[in-house]
N, C-alpha and C positions, 0 to 999 in steps of 0.2 A: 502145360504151363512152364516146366522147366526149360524144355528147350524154347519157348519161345525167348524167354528171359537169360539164356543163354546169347542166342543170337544177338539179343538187343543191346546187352554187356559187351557182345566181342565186336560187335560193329557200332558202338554207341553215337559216332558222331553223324553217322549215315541218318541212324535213327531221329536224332534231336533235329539234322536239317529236313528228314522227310517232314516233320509236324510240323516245323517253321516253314517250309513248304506248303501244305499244306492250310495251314492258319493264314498266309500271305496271299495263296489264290481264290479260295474261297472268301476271305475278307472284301479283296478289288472287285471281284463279279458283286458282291453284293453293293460295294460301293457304287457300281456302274450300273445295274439293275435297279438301286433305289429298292424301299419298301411297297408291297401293297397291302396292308392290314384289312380285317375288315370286322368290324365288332354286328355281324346279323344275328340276332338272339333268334328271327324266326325259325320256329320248329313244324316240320311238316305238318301239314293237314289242319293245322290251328286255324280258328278263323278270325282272329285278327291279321294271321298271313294271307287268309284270301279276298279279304277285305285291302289290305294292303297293295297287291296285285289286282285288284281290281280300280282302284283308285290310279295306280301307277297308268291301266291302260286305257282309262274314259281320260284322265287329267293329266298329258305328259309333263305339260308347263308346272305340276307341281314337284316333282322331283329333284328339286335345286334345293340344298339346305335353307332351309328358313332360320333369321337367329332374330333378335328385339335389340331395338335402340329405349332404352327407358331414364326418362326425363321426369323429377321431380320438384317443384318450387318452394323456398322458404317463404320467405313474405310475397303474394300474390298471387297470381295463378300461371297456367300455363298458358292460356288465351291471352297475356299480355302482349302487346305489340314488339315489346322487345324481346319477349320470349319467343315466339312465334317465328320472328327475322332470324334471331341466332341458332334457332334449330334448323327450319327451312334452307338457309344455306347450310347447315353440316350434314344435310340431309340431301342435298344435289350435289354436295360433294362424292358422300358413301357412293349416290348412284352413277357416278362417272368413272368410280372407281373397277381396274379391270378382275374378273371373275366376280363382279355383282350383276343380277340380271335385272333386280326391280329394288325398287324402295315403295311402300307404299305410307304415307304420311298422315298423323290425324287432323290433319290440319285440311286435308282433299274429301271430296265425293267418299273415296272409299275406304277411309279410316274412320268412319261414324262410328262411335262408340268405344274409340280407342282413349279416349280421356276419361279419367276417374268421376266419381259424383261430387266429389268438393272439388273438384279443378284442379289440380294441385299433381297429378301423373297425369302420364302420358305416356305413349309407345310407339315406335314406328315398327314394320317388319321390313329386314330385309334378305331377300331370297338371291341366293349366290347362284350361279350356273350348274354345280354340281353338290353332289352330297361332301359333307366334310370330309371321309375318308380321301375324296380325292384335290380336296382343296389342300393350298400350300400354306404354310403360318405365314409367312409374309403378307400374302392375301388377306388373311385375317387382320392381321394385325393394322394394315392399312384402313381398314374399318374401323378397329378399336382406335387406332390415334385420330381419325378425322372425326370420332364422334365426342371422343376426348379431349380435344380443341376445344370444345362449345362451353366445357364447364367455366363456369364464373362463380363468385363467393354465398351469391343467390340462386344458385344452377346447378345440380346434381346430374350427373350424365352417366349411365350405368348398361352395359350390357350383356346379354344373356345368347345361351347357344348351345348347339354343340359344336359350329366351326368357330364361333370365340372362344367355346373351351381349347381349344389349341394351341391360344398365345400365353393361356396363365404359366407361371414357371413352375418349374417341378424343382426335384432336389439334383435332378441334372444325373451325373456319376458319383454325388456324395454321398449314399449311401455303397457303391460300391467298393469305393477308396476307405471310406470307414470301416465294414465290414473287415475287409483285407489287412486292414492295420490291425486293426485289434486280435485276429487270425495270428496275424505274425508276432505279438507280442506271448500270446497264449505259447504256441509251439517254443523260441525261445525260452521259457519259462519251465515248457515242459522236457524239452532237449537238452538247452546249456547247451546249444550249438550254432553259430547262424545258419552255416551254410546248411544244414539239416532243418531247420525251421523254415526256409527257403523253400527247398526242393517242394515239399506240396503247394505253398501257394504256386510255385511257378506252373507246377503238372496241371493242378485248377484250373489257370488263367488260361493256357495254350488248349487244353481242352472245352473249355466255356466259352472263350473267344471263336474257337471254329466252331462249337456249335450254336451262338449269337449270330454269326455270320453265315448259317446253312439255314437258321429260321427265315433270316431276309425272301432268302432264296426259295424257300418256303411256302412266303406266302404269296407268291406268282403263279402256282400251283393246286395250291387249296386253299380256303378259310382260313384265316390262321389271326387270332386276336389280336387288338395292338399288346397286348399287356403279357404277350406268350415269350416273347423277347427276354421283358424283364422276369417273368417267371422261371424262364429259365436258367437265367442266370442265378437268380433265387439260390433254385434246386441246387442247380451247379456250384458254386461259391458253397454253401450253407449245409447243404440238406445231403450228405452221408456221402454224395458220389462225385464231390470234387476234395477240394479240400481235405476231408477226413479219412476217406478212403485209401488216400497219399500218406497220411500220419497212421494207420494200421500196420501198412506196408513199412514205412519207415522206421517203427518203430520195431517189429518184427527184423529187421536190417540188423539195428541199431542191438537188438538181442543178440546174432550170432557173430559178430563183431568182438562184442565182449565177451563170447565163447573161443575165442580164436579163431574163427573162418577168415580166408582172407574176404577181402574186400567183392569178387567177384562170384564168389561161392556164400556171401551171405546173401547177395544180391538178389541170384537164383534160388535160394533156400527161401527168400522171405516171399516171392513172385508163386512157385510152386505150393508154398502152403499159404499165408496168410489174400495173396493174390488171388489162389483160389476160391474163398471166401467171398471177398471182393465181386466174382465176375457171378457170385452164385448169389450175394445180395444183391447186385447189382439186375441181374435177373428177374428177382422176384419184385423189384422197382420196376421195371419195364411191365410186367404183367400188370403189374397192380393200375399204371397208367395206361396202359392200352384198353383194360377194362372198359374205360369211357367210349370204347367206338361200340358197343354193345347197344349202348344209349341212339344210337343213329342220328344225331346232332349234327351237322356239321362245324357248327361254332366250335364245338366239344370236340371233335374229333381231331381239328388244327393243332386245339391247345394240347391233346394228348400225343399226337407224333412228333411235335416240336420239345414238349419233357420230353419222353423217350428218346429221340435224339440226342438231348444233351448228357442224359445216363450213358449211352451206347461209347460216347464218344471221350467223356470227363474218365470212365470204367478202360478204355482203350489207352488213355494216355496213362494210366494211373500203373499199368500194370507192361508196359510198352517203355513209356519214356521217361518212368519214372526213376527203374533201373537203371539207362543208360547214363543218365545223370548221378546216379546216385555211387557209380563206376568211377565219372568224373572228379567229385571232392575224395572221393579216396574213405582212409581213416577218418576224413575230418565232420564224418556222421558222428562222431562223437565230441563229447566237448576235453579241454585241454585235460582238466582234473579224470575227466576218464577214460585220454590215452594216456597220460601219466602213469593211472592205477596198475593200466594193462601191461604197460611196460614192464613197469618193478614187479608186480605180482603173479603175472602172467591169467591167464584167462579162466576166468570162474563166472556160474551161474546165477542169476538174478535170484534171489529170494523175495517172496513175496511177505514183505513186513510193513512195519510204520501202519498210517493210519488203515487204508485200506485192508491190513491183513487184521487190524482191530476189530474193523467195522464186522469182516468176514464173521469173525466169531460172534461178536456181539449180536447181530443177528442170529447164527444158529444158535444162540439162548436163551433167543427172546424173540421165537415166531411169532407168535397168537398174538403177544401183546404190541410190535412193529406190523405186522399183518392187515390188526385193527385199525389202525393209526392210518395208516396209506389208505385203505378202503374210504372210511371214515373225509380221508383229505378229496378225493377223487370224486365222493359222492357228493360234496358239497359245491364244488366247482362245477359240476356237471348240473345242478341244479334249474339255472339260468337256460340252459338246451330246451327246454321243456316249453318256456316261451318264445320258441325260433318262429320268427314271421321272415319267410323268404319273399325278397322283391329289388328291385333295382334301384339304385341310389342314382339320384340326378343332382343338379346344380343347386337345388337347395339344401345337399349334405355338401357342400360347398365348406373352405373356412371362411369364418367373417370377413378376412380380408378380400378374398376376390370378388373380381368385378362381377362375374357370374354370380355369387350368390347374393348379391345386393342386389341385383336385376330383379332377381326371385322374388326377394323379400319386398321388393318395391312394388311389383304387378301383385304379389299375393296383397298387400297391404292397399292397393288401391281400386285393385282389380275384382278380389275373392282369390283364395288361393285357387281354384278348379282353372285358372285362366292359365297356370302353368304347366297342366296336362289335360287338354281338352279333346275330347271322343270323339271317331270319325264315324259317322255311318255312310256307308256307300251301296248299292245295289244298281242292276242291271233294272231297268223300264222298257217296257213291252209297249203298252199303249196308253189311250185318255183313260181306262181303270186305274191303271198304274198309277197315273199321275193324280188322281183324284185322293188316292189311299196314301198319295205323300201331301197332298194337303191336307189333311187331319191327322197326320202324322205330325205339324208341328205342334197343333193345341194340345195331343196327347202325351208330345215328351213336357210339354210347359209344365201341363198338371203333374208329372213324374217325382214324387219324391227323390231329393236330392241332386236335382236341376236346377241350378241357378240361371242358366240363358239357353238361347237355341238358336243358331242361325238360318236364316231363309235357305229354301232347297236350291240348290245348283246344279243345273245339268250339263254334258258337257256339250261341242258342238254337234254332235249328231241326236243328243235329246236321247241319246240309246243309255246313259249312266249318271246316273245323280247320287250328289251327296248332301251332305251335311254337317254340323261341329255342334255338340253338347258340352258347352262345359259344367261342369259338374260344381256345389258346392262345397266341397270339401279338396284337402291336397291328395296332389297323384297316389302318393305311396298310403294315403289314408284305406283304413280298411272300407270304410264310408262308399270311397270311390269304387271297390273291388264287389261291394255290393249291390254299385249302380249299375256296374256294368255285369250282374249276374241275372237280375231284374231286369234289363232292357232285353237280355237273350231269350229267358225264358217266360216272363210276360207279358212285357208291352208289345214288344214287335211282334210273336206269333200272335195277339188279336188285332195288329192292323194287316200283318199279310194275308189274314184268312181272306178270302174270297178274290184275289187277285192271284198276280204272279210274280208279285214282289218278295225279295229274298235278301231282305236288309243285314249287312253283314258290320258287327261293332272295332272299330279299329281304333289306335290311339296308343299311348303311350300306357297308360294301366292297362289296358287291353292286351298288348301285345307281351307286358312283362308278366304277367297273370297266365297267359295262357303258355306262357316260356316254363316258367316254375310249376306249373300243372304237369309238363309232358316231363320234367324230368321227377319230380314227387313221384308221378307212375311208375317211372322204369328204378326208381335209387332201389328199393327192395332187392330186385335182379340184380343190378350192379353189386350190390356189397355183399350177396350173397355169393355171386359166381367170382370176387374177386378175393373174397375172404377162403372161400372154396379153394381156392388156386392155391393161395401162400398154404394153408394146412395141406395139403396135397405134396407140397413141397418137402415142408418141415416133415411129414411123414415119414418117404423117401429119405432125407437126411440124418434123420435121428431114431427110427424105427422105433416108434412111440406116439400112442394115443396122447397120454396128456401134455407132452409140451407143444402138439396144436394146439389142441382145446385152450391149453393155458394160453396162447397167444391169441387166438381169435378172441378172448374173452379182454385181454391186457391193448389189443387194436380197439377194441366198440372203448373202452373204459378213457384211452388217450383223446381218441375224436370227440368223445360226449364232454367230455372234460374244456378240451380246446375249444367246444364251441362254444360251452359257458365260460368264456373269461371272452369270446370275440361278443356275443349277446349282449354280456355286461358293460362292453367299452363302444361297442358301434351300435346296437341297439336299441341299450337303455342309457346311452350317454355318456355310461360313468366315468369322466376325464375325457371325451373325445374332444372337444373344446380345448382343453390345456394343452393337450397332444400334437394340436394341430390338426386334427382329422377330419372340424368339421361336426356339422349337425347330428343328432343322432340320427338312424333310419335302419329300415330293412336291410338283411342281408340277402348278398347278387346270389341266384338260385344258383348258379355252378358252383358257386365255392361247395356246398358239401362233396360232391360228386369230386371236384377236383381235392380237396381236402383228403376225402376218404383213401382214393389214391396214395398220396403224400404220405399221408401217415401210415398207411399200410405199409409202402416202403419203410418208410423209418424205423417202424416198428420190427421188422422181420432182421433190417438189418441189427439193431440193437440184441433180437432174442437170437441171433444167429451169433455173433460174436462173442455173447455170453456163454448161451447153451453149448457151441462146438468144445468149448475150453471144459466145460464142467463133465457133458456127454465121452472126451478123451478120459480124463480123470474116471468117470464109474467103468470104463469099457478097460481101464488098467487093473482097477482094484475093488469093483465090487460096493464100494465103499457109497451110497446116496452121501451123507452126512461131508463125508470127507471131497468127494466130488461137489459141491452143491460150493464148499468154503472153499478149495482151490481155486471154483472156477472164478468166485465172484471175487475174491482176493488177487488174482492174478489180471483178471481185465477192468474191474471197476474202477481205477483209474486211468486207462486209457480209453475207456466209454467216455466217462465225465469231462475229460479236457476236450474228447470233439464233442460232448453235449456243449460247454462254453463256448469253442469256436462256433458251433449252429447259432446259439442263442445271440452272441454279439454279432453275428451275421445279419440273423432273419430282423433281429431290431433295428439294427440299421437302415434298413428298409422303409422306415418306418420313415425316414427321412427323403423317401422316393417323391413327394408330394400326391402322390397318387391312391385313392384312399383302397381302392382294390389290390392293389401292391400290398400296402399298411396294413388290410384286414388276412392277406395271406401272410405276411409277416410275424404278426402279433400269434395269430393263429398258431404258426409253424415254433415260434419259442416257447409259447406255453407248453407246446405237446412236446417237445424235443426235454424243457426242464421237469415236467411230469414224467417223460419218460422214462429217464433216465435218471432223475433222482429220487423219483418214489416210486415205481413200477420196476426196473430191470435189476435197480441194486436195492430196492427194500421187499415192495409185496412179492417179485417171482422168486427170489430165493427164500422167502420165508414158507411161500405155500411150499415150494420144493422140500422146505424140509418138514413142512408137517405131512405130506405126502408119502415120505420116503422112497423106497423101491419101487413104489407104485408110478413112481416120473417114468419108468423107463419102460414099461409095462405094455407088452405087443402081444396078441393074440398069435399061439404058433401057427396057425392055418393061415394066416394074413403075413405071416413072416417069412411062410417059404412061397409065400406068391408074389412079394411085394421085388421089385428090381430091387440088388445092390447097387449104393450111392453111398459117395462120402463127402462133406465138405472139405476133409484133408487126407490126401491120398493115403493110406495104411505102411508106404514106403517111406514118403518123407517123415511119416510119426518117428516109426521106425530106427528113424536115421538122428532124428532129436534124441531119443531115447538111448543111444549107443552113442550120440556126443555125449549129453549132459550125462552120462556113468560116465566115461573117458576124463570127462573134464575134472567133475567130482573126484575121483582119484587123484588124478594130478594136484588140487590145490586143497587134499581133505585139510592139512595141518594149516596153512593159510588160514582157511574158512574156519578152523576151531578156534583159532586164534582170537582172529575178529570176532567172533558171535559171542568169543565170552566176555572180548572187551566193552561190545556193545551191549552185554544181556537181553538177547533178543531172538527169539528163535522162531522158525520157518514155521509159517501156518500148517501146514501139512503136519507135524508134526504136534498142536495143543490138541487135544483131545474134546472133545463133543462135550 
């Protein structure tokens, strides 16, 4: 690490044009290549996916996104002569319109039943040439203005989709530009420098920006979500490996500056130890998200090499071109008042006082009863997990304002809600048995509790594949539905297959999300034990000690149980989703835990990594648990905390994405960042640590001469702190007496237990 940071110092502007380089060519290819995203929840061997795939090869004509025109009347009905005219024509318009394939009208032959029982809705469907992922928003939108036309002061015109979800607005870049601002106001704040509160946002941006623009590139390649983009940028800006990882390092700078280093030798001093750090958290992020290819997903596995990219790359700049920039401003890592200081007084040691070196103590005197307190907070928050119903939120978690979610509420309201996620059954037909046992097949689903309709059997042209449409009485994400479609698998349909060689397979939108959140409930167990496994595997190696995994695996389950009950209590059960903007309440999307669990496993490892190495230095000097436990937490708790606030004003921001899966990993990601870090790393782990005592550090000697040597800070550059900070301390003891008695204040290290 030093010498790479050496190089990147003596050649710094090679380095800054390689990344601008770099960020400029990769940006253009993806500008020229375009996106291909693709949101496929199907997981292998499901049989909603074979059902899917079977329907795709009897019926290719239905493979064009389908979305709804829905038409309401004040006074009158929808059978009005005048109502009738002004739709029929905005309805020959959509279908001339280019990438529409059909319109089908209820006003024709085969929109029977497309009108409500008081007359009063109405629907058209119309089927685009392609599925939405490959339709353009212009396209869309061309629909939504022609159907938007018709409305009049008696005429409500509303549509629904997922290629109209396309054209609703999002929050655009304004969660990004907000995030950043308020980033840069924090650092500021915490520097008293610009050009040093700079430097990491800039190292972020150049690093999130190429890997933004490697995602594009990405998903030409593989699977790769529309929402992995912004996710990434998430992680990147927010989440420990852009932005804050830059303020580690910086700040670590910004240390031996005020020790007298010149400017190129703190550079390298701060790259080889705090740097290292960095690529050793950085690390144990990548593991934690690569976990997800375990799952065998491919939806999952996009979203996990796309984060892990943007770790590999945000961890690359941070520690590459954050130096050579940091070469750049010079001295001016500090602020005026504190090269002034250094001037006149010449270069002396940080003390760790003021509130922080308070708090340190105040804790070690009051384990049991802060210890309680935190538990107590954690467990209550986490309470709400307990009721997690995993499922996929659709256009009726919609906000009231869009046109989508009026669609919704219009067909649920005229229609039954089941008519917004309606069942497909499809199967292969062999011969006249076959077909005999789909004609009692429809009396049988009629009589089926929780059927409200059933449409006649369809075969395709060769009479070799038929289907059919149940729509259910209750809504998609209802549990109601989840039970219809549990019942149709396992009793209705095996009594009409028996004696044929029919093999009706259930498909549909609850179908297919049902059987997405089943495959991965299977495998989460595996996941978060082989990914939990991993980071304590780690922490082992690095701190040669049982209990500061254990303490961490226990402080990861306690942050996600936590984060999921505050995401439960707002997208869930509602509470504020509405005010927020966010939309109905509903199920949470079944990847979020899996992608969650990831996230915060990072988060988490880096937080107990930053803390632990500081405190692990301290007992590996002096023996000391008591005294190590209050160094550590006195000397990094305030530079934990100011990147807990940059995460927190980040991930909320987000929140402003318009996008509710964005919003619910947002909200998620703040919770667990302010739990973190404000009652987890600086309240319950240093207080277990000190009811603990010696026991933190505590390794079996047969485990200890088999276990490899690791360090997260090389035993050289300790070393080499060690022989400044005496050097220094010499130099300015009378200085330093000076002041401390003017201030009456004296060095945590030094109040006694």
């Amino acid at each position: 690490m030093a010498a790479l940071a050496r190089w990147c110092v003596r050649h710094r502007l090679v380095t800054v044009l390689l990344w601008l380089l770099a960020l400029g060519g990769v940006s253009a290819a993806a500008a020229v290549a375009g996106s291909a995203y693709s949101n496929n929840y199907e997981a292998p061997g499901t049989e909603s996916g074979r059902a899917d795939r079977l329907l795709q090869q009897g019926f290719p004509g239905l493979g064009g996104d389908s979305d709804t025109v829905v038409w309401r009347t004040g006074p009158g009905t929808v059978r009005s002569a005048a109502v009738e005219q002004t739709m029929t024509r905005a309805l020959d318009g959509i279908a001339a319109l280019p990438g529409v394939a059909s319109v089908v009208s209820p006003y024709e032959g085969q929109g029977t039943g497309r009108i409500s029982g008081d007359g009063r809705t109405a629907y058209a469907t119309v089927t685009f040439d392609d599925q939405a992922d490959n339709l353009s928003r212009s396209e869309a939108q061309a629909v939504v203005d022609a159907a938007k036309a018709a409305e009049t002061d008696g005429l409500q015109v509303e549509l629904g989709g997922s290629a109209i979800g396309l054209t609703e607005s999002s929050g655009g870049h304004l969660a990004e530009v907000v995030g950043v601002a308020v980033a840069a106001v924090v650092l500021f704040l915490a520097f008293g420098s610009l050009a040093a509160s700079l430097l990491p946002i800039a190292t972020a941006l150049v690093g999130v920006g190429t890997a933004y623009a490697s995602i594009v590139l990405l998903g030409h390649a593989m699977t790769v979500a529309d929402f992995a983009p912004m996710l990434g940028m998430l992680i990147g800006l927010g989440f420990g490996v852009g932005i804050d990882y830059a303020l580690f390092i910086v700040t670590r700078h910004r240390r031996g500056l005020k020790r007298g280093l010149a400017v190129a030798e703190a550079a390298r001093n701060a790259v080889a130890t705090t740097g290292r750090a960095v690529v050793f958290a950085g690390a144990t992020v990548c593991i934690a998200l690569l976990g997800m290819l375990i799952l065998r997903l491919s939806f999952l596995n996009g979203v996990a090499i796309a984060a892990s990219l943007t770790v590999v790359l945000t961890v690359a700049a941070s520690v590459t071109l954050l130096p050579a920039l940091l070469s750049f401003i010079g001295p001016r890592a500090l602020s005026r008042r504190e090269r002034r200081r250094l001037y006149e007084h010449g270069p002396q040691p940080e003390l760790p006082t003021g509130l922080a070196a308070r708090w340190s103590v105040f804790v070690e005197r009051h384990p049991k009863l802060l210890g309680a307190v935190a538990v107590v907070v954690m467990a209550l928050l986490a309470l709400p997990t307990l009721s997690l119903h995993l499922g996929t939120s659709d256009q009726g978690n919609n906000p009231r304002s869009a046109t989508t979610r009026q669609a919704y509420d219009l067909l649920a309201k005229g229609f039954g809600p089941g008519v917004n996620g309606p069942l497909t059954l499809v199967t292969h037909v062999g011969g006249a048995e076959d077909r005999l046992a789909l004609d009692s097949l429809d009396s049988t689903l009629r009589a089926t509790a929780g059927v409200a309709s059933v449409t006649p059997v369809t075969y395709d042209t060769g009479g070799d594949t038929a289907c059919l449409t149940v729509v259910p009485d209750s809504a998609p994400q209802s549990q109601k539905t989840s039970d219809l479609v549990d019942r149709l698998r396992t009793e209705v349909l095996p009594r009409v297959e028996a004696g044929s060689g029919l093999d009706v397979r259930v498909g549909g939108v609850t179908a297919s999300y049902d059987d997405f959140a089943a495959v991965i409930v299977g495998r989460l167990p595996l996941f978060v034990g082989v990914v939990i496994g991993l980071g304590c595997a780690l922490l082992l190696l690095a701190f040669r000690s049982l209990g500061i995994p254990l303490k961490a695996a226990v402080m990861n389950i306690a942050a996600v149980a936590a984060a999921f009950g505050v995401v439960v209590a707002i997208f869930q059960r509602g509470w504020g989703s509405e005010l927020l903007g966010l939309g109905r309440a509903g199920p949470i999307e079944p990847f979020l835990p899996v992608i969650m669990v990831s996230v915060l496993f990072g988060l988490s490892m880096d937080y107990q990594v930053f803390l632990v190495s500081r405190m692990y230095e301290e007992w590996l000097e002096t023996g000391d648990n008591r005294r190590a436990v209050r160094v550590g937490l006195a000397e990094t708790s305030r530079v934990i905390n100011s990147a807990a606030v940059i995460m927190i004003s980040v991930f909320l921001a987000f929140v402003l994405s318009g996008d509710r899966v964005i919003a619910m990993f947002g909200i998620a990601l703040a919770s667990a960042v302010a739990l973190d870090a404000f009652v987890l790393r600086t309240l319950l782990v240093p207080a277990l640590m000190h009811l603990l005592g010696g026991a933190n550090w505590w390794l079996p000697r047969r485990l200890d001469r088999w276990l490899p040597r690791i360090s997260v800070e090389p035993p050289e550059c300790r070393a080499a702190h060690e022989r400044l900070a005496a050097a220094t301390d010499a130099e300015v003891a009378d200085v330093l007496e000076d002041e401390l008695e003017k201030e009456r204040q004296r060095d945590v290290r030094d109040i006694p237990g």
